[in-house]
C-alpha positions in Angstrom: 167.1 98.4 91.8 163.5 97.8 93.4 161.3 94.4 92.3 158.1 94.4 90.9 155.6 93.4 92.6 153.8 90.7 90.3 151.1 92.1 88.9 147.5 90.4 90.3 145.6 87.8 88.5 142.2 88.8 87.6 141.1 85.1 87.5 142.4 84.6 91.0 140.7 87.8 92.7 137.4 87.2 91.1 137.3 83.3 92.3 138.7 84.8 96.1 135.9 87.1 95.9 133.2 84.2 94.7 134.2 81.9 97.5 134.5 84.9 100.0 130.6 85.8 98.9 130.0 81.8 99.3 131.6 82.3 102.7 128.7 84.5 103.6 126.2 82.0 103.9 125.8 80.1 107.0 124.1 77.0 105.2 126.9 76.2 102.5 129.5 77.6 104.7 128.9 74.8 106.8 129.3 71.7 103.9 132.9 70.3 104.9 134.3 70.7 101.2 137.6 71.3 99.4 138.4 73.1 96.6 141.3 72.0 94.2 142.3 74.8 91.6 146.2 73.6 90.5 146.9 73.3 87.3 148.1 70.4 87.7 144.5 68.9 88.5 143.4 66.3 85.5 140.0 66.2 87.0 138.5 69.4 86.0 136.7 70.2 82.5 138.5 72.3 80.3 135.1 73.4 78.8 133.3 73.9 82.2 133.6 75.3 85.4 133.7 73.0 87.9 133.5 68.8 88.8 132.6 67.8 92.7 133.4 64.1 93.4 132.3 61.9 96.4 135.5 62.8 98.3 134.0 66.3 99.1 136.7 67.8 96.7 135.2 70.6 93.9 138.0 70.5 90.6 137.4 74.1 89.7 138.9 75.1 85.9 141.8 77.6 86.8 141.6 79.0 83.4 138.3 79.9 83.2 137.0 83.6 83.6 133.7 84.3 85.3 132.8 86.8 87.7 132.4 86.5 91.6 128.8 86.1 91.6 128.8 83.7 89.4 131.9 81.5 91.3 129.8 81.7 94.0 126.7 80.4 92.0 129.4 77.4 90.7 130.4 76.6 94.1 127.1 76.7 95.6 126.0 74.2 92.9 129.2 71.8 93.6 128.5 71.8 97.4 124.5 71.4 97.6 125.1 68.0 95.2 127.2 66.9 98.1 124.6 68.2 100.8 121.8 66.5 99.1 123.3 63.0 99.3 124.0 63.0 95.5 127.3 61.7 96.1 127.4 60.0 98.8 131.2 58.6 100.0 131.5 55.4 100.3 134.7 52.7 99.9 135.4 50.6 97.2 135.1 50.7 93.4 132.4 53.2 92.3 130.0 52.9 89.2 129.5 56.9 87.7 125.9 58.1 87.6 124.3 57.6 84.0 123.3 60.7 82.3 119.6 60.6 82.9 120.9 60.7 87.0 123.4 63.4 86.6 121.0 65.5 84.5 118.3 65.1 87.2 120.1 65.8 90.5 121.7 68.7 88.8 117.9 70.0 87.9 117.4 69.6 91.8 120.2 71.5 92.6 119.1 74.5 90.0 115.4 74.3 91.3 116.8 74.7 94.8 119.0 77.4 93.9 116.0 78.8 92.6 114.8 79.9 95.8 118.3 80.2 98.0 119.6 82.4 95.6 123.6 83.0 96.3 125.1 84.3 93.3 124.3 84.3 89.6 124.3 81.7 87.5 126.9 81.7 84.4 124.7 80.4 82.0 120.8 80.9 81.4 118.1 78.4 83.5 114.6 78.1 82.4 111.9 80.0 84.3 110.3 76.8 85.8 111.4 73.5 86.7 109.3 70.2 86.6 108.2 68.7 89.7 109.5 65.4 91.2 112.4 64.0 93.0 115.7 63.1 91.3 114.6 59.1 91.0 111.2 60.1 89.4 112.8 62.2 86.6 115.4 60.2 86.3 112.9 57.3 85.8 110.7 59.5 83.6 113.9 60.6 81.2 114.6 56.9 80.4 111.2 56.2 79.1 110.5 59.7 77.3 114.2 61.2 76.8 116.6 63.7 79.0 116.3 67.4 78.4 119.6 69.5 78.0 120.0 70.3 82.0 123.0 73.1 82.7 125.6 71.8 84.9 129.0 73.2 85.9 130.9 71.1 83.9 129.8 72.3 80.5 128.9 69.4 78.1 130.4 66.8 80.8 129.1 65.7 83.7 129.6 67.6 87.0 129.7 64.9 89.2 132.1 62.1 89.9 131.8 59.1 92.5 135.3 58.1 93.7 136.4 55.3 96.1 136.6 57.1 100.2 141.0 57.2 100.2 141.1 57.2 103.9 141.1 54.8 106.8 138.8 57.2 109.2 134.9 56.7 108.6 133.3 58.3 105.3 131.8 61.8 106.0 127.8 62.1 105.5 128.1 65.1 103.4 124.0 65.2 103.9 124.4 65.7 108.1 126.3 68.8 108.3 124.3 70.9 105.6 121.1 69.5 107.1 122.1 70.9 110.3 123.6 74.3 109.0 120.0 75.0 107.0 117.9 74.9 110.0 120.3 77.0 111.8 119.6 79.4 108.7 116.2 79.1 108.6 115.6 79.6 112.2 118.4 82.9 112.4 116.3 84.2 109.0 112.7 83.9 111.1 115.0 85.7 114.4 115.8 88.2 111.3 112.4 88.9 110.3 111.1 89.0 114.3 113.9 91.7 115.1 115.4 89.1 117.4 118.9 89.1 115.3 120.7 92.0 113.7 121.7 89.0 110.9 122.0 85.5 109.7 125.6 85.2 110.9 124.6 84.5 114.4 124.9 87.9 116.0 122.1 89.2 118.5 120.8 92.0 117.5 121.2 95.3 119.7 118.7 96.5 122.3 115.9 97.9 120.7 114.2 101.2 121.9 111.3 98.8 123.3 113.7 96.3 125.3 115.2 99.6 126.9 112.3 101.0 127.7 111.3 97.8 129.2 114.1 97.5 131.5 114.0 101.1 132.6 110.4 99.8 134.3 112.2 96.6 135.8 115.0 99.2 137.1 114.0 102.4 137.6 110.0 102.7 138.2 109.0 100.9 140.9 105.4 101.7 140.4 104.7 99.3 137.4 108.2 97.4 137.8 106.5 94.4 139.0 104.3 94.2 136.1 107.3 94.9 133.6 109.2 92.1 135.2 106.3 89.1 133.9 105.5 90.4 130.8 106.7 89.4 127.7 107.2 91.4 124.7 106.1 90.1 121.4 108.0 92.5 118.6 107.1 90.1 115.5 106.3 92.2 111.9 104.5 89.3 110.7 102.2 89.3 113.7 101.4 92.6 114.1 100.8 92.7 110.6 98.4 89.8 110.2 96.3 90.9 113.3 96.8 94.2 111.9 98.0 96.2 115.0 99.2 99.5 114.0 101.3 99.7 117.2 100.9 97.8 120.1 98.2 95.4 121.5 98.3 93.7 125.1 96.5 90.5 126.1 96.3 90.2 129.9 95.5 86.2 129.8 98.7 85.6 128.0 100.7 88.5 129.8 102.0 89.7 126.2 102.5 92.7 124.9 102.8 92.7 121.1 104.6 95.4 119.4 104.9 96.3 115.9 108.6 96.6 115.3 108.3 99.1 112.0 106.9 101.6 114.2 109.9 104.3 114.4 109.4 105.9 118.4 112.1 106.9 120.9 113.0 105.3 123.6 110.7 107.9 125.7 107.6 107.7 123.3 108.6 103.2 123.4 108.1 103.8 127.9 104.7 105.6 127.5 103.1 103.0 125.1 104.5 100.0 127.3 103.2 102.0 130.5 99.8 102.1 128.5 99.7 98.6 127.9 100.5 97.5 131.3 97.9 99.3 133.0 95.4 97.9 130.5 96.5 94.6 132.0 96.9 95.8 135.7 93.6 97.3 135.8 91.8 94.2 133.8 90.0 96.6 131.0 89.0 93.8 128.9 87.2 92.3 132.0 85.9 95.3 132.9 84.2 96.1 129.8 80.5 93.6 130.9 77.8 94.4 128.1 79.7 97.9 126.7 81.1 98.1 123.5 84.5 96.5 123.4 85.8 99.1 121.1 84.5 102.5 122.8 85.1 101.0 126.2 88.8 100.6 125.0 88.8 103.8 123.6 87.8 105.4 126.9 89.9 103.4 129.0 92.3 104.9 126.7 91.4 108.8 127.6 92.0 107.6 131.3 95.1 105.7 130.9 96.9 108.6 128.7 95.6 111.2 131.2 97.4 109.1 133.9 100.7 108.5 132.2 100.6 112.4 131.2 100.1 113.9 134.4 102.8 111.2 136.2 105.6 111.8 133.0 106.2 108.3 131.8 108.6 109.2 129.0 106.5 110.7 126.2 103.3 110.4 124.5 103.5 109.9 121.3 101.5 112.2 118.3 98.0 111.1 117.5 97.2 109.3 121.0 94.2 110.1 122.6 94.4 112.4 125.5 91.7 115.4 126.5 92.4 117.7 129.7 88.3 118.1 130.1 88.2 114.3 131.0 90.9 114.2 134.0 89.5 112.5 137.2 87.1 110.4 135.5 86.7 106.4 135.5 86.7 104.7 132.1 82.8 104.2 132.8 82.3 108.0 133.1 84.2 108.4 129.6 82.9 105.9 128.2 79.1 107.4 129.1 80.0 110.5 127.5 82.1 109.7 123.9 79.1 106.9 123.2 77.1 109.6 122.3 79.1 111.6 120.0 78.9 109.4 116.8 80.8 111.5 114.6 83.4 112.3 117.0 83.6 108.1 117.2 85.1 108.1 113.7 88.3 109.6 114.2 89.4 107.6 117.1 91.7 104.9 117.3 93.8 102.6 119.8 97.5 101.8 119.8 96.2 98.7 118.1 94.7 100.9 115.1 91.4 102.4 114.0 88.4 100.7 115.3 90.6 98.4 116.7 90.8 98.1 120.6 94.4 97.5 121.6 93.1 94.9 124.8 92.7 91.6 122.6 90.6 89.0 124.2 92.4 86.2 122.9 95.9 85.7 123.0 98.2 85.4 119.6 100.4 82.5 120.6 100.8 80.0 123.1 99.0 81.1 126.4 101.4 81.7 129.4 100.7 79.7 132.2 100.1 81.6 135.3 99.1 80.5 138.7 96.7 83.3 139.0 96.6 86.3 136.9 94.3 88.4 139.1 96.8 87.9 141.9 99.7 88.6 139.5 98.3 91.9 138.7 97.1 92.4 141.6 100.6 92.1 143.6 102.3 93.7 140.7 100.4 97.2 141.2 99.9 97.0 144.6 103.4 96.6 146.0 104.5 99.1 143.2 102.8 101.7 144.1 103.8 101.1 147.9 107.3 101.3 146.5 106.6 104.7 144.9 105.2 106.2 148.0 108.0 104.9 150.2 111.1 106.4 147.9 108.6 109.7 147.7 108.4 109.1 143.9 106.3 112.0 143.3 102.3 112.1 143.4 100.2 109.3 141.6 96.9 110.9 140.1 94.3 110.5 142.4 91.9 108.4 139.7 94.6 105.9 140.0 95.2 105.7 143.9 91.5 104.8 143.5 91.7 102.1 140.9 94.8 100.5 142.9 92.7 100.6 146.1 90.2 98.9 144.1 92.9 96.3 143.7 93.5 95.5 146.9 90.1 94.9 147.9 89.6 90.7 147.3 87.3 89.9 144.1 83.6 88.5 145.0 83.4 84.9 144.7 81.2 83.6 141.8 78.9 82.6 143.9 78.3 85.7 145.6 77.9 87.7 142.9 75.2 85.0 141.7 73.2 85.4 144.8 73.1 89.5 144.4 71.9 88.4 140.7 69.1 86.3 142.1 68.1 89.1 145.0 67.7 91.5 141.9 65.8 89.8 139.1 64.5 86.5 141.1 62.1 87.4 143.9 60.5 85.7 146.6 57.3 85.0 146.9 54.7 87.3 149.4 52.5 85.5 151.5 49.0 86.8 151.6 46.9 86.7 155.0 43.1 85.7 154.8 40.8 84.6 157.3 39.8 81.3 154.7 42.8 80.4 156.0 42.7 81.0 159.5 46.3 80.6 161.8 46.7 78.5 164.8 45.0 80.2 168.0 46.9 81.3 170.3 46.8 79.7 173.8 46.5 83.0 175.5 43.2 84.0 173.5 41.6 81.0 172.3 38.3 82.6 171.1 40.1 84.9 168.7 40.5 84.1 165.5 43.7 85.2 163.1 44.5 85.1 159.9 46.9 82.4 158.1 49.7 83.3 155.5 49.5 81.4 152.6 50.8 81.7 148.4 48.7 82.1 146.2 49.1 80.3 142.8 49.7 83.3 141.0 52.4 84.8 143.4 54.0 81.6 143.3 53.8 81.3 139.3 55.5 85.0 139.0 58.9 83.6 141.5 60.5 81.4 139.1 63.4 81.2 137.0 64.4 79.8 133.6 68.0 77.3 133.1 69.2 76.8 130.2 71.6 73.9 130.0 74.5 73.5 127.6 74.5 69.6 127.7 76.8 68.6 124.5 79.5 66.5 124.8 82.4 68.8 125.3 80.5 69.7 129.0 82.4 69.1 132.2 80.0 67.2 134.5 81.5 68.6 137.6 80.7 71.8 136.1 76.8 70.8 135.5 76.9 69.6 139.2 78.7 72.6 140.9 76.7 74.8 138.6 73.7 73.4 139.7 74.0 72.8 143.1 74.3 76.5 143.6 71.6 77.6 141.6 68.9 75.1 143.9 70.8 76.5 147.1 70.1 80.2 145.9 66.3 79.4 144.7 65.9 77.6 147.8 66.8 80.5 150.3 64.7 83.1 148.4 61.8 80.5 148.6 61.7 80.1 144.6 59.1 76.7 144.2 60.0 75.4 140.9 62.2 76.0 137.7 62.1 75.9 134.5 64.7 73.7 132.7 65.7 72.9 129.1 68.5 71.0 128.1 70.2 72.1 124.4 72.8 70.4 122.3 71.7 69.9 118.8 68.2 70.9 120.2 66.5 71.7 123.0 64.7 69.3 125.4 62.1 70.6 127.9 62.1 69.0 131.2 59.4 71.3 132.3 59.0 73.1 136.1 60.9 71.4 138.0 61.5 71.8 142.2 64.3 73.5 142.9 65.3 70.6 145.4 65.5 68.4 142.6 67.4 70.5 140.4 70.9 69.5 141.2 70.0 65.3 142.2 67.3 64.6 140.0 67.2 66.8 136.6 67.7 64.8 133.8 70.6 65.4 131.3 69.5 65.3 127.5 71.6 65.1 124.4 75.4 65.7 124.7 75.6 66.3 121.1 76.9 69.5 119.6 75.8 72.6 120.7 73.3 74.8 119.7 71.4 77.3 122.4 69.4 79.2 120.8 66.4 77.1 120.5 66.3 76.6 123.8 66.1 80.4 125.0 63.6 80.6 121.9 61.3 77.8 123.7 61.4 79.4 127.1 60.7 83.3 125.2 57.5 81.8 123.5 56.3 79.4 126.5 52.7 80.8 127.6 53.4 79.3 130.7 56.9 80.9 131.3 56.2 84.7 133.0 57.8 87.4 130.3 59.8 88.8 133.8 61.1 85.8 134.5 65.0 85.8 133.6 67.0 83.0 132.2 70.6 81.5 133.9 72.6 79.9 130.8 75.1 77.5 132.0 77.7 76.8 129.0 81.1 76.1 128.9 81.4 78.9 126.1 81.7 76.5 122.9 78.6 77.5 121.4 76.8 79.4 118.8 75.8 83.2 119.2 72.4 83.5 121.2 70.1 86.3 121.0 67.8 86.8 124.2 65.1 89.0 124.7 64.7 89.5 128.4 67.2 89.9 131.7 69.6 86.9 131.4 72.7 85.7 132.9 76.1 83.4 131.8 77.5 80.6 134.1 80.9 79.5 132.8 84.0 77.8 133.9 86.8 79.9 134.8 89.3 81.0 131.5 86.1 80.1 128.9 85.2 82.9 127.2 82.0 83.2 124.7 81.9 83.6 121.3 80.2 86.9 121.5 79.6 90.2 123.5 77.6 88.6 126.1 74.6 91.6 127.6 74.0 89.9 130.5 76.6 89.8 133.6 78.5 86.2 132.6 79.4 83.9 136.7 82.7 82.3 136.3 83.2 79.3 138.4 85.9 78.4 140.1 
């Protein structure tokens, strides 16, 4: 004749399944307690729930019925007393908490429950707590009076200070559920990045984007290189703050910043990754000069698509901008021909989103620190693409062999540049022969005389340039010396007799023509308060004795306002400043 099996306990399963739910969170998980539920136990209350003491032990009632939400809400209550130091253990005789301190610490606990919810509560809490610490209530209830607080121990208190029984050293409750919440907090943050499947510590699978990542690193030579030292940024919060429908690059930061919600394929994840590293490869947002940011982005875009298209980088996704009629042009030809199409303009939008471009100028976090970013580029494309050709890849579209090309050719210096900006909109002074003037003779006919070469004052009046100097105090003067050294060197090859200088912090300060010899020893440097340029453009704009041809050189280290200027101008800034605005004129970096 078979036994029966005992029949289960209701109470039991439903507090297994409470502590098992408890179980589930890292944070209280980690609170080295002990729960006692004999019946033997002459510490818990018969009209409650559950008593922790200082020994890290929680007295739970065996008889009472509650279900596993709401054990877990008990237990959770029990241990975050002893992980806020409530009961600290300690040897020796103990003196029990009045009830003005048991009532506040276990309004602490509720308000923190509040917002870590595990569980349910098994009795109603009020919809708001006061504010304060559990000594400032406390304190506050002796003058004015305790409120009826809810603890687990029904009309008893819930907490209970007992002499440490061991010889070893008391445990600090407070250390090991300190710990265990910044673990949570951090895995919740990995959560909500896409970094972690969950809070329990598990990494979360490869996502599309990471695979279609390391396809570049693995299997595509051409932008391998660049794959390699990027970083991608897949952050909700980020994308959704900066609003970046889905995805963004900024080339200074090497990032690539993805919005995670975005549901592509793995395919459809290599083409927008593809996109975005050309946009850095190919330095779009440096490219762009006195164009629209956004239009220029949105024809770099019709290139960059073309090119991805026509070489089959996994798959373009719906909605991306892509027109056959435009193959084999350069962003600037695109660029020439959408500007003029207003209407068209309206429907078009980046992987970043509409009216949006998807090359930021600034980066989102912490900039990476690279030795040289138009090297790293550079190298990154270059040997690429001589690894496609050797393996015999398959054909590169011809607009791009030409870009790449473009690559390996070295940048113009700064100064360079400057001196083909001074041959253009700086010129030298003609010398006029007349016979009031006349030349030396020459020995072999002394009775004939010739003409001399002289300037007139008006020829030498129409030669001159205007500086305006950014002298506030966050100015490198190294910079205000290199800066100026080359501008006198430039002015004095092309003959240029004097300048016009105005120093501007707070306001501008005209030191008048000066030679360009004694521009970079002897100029005088006004100010070095904040910075405000405008006024001094303004003064040079409405001089009478300033020619209206005559251009003006701004040398800034970009921490200033937004300046308006009327007439052909350039920017000299320190290398990595960037200005507060769409500069119109060609901007000098130094380096």
């Amino acid at each position: 004749m078979s036994r029966r099996r005992p029949r289960p306990n209701p109470a039991d399963e439903a507090f297994e399944a409470g502590a098992t739910l408890l179980g589930r969170n890292p944070a209280l998980a980690a609170v080295p307690g002990r729960v006692c539920r004999s019946p033997e136990c002459r510490v818990y209350p018969v009209d409650g729930w559950a008593i922790v003491d200082s020994n890290g032990i929680v007295h739970v009632n065996p008889k009472r019925l509650a279900e596993p939400a709401e054990w877990a809400w008990v237990l959770a209550h029990s241990l975050v007393h002893l992980g806020f130091g409530h009961l600290p253990a300690v040897r020796g005789e103990r003196e029990q908490p009045d009830r003005y301190d048991v009532a506040a610490r276990c309004l602490v606990v509720n308000r923190f429950l509040a917002t870590f919810p595990v569980g349910r509560s098994p009795f109603a809490l009020p919809g708001s707590y006061p504010a304060g610490d559990e000594a400032t209530l406390a304190d506050r209830w002796r003058r004015e009076g305790a409120p009826a607080v809810a603890g687990t121990a029904g009309p008893q208190p819930d907490q209970r200070l007992e002499p440490w029984p061991k010889y070893d050293q008391p445990v600090d409750w407070t250390v090991s559920f300190a710990s265990a919440l910044t673990r949570t907090m951090s895995a919740a943050l990995d959560v909500a990045g896409g970094r972690r499947d969950s809070l329990n510590g598990r990494r979360a699978p490869d996502r599309p984007w990471t695979r279609a990542l390391n396809w570049f690193v693995s299997s595509y030579p051409l932008l391998g290189g660049l794959a390699s030292g990027l970083t991608l940024v897949a952050d909700a919060e980020l994308a959704r703050a900066h609003d970046i429908s889905i995805a963004a690059v900024n080339a200074e930061a090497g990032e690539i910043y993805l919005n995670p919600l975005r549901s592509y394929t793995e395919q459809e994840w290599r083409f927008i990754l593809a996109h975005e590293m050309l946009h850095a490869a190919l330095r779009h947002g440096d490219r762009c000069g006195a164009r629209d940011p956004y239009l220029y982005n949105v024809a770099a875009d019709y290139v960059v698509n073309g090119w991805l298209t026509e070489l089959g980088v996994g798959e373009m996704p719906a909605g991306l901008l892509h027109d056959p009629e435009l193959a084999g042009l350069s962003a600037e030809e695109v660029y020439d021909r959408i500007v003029r199409d207003r209407r068209r303009l309206r429907r078009l939008a980046t992987l970043a989103g509409t009216n949006r471009p998807d090359v930021l100028g600034a980066p989102l976090g912490p900039p990476r620190d690279y030795v040289d970013l138009d090297e790293f580029y550079r190298r990154g494309l270059l040997q690429g693409f001589a690894l496609h050709e050797r393996d015999r890849r398959g054909t590169v579209p011809a607009g791009l062999v030409e870009e790449i090309r473009a690559l390996a050719q070295p940048p113009i210096p700064w100064d360079a540049r400057l001196a083909r900006w001074f041959d253009e909109y700086v010129p030298s002074p003609r010398p006029v022969r007349s016979y009031a003037r006349p030349s030396r003779r020459q020995a072999a006919t002394p009775d004939i005389p010739r003409a001399g070469r002289y300037f007139p004052p008006e020829e030498r009046e129409r030669c001159t340039f205007g500086v305006v100097l950014d002298t506030s105090g966050s100015m490198d003067r190294q910079l205000l010396g290199k800066a100026l050294g080359a501008i006198a060197s430039y002015a004095t090859a092309r003959d240029v007799p004097a300048a016009r200088v105005v120093c501007c912090d707070a306001a501008a300060y005209d030191a008048g023509y000066l030679p360009v010899t004694d521009i970079a020893t002897r100029v005088r440097i006004r100010g070095r308060g904040g910075t405000v340029l405008q006024p001094g453009v303004r003064l040079l704009e409405r001089a009478e004795d300033f020619p209206a041809t005559a251009p003006i050189l701004l040398i800034t280290d970009g921490e200033c306002d937004v300046v308006r200027i009327h007439r052909e101008h350039a920017f000299l800034v320190p290398q990595g400043a960037s200005l507060p605005f769409t500069a119109r004129g060609p901007v000098f970096r130094l380096r």
